[in-house]
N, C-alpha and C positions, 0 to 999 in steps of 0.2 A: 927872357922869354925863349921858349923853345919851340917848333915846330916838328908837326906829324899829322897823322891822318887815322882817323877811326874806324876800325877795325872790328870792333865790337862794343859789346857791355856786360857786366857783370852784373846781377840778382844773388842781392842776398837778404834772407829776409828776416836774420836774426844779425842785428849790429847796432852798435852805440847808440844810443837815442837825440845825440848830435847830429847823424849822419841821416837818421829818417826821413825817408821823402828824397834826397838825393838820387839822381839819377847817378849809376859810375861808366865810366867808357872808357875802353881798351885803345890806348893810341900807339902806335907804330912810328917810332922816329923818325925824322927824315934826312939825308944831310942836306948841303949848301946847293945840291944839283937835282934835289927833290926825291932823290933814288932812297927809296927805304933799309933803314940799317936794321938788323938782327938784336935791338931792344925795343921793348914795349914799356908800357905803366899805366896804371891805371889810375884814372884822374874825376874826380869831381863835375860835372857839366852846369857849369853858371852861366849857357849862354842859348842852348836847344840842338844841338853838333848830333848829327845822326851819321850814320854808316856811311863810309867816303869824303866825308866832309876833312879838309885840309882844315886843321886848326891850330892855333898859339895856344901853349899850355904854357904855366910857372909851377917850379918845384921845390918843395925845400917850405924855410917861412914865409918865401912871396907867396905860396898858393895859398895861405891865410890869409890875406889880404882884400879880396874881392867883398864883395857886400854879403852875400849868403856862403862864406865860409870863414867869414871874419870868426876868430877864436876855436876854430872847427878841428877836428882830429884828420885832416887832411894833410898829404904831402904832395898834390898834384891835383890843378885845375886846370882844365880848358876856359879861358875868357876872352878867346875869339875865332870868327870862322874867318877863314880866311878868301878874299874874291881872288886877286891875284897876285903873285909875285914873281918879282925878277932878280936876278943877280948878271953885275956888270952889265947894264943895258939887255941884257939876254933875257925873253921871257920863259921859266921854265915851270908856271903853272897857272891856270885860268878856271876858273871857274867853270863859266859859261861857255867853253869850245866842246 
């Protein structure tokens, strides 16, 4: 699992009829201290992750994985949002502050 934050989404309304109805969202890496790194991806939404939401994404064949992209022409899912997280007892992100 990776972590980042959404940034956007992508509309496209001519693509694979595996991917139809798919929401895609633009996520902004994160690293270990929450600070955003200078790569993006765009990923799958199997879970409702709107604009600012800190989310877990999987890339590669884990992102086939999930219930609604099982077999799917994806290389990247979002299948969580996230409330909060910390590294070494430090908390460096909350949802709700």
């Amino acid at each position: 699992m990776l972590i980042g934050e959404v940034v956007g989404s992508v509309v496209s309304t001519r693509k694979d009829e595996q991917l139809e109805s798919f929401k895609l969202l633009v996520v902004q890496v994160r690293d270990h201290a929450n600070k955003p790194k200078e790569q993006y991806v765009v990923a799958v939404d199997a879970v409702g992750a709107g604009p600012g939401d800190v989310v877990l994404y999987a890339s590669g064949s884990s992102a086939r994985q999930t219930t609604i992209t099982k077999d799917k022409p994806c290389d990247a899912v979002v299948m969580a949002i996230v409330d909060s997280w910390d590294v070494d007892g430090e908390n460096v992100y909350e949802k709700w502050s």
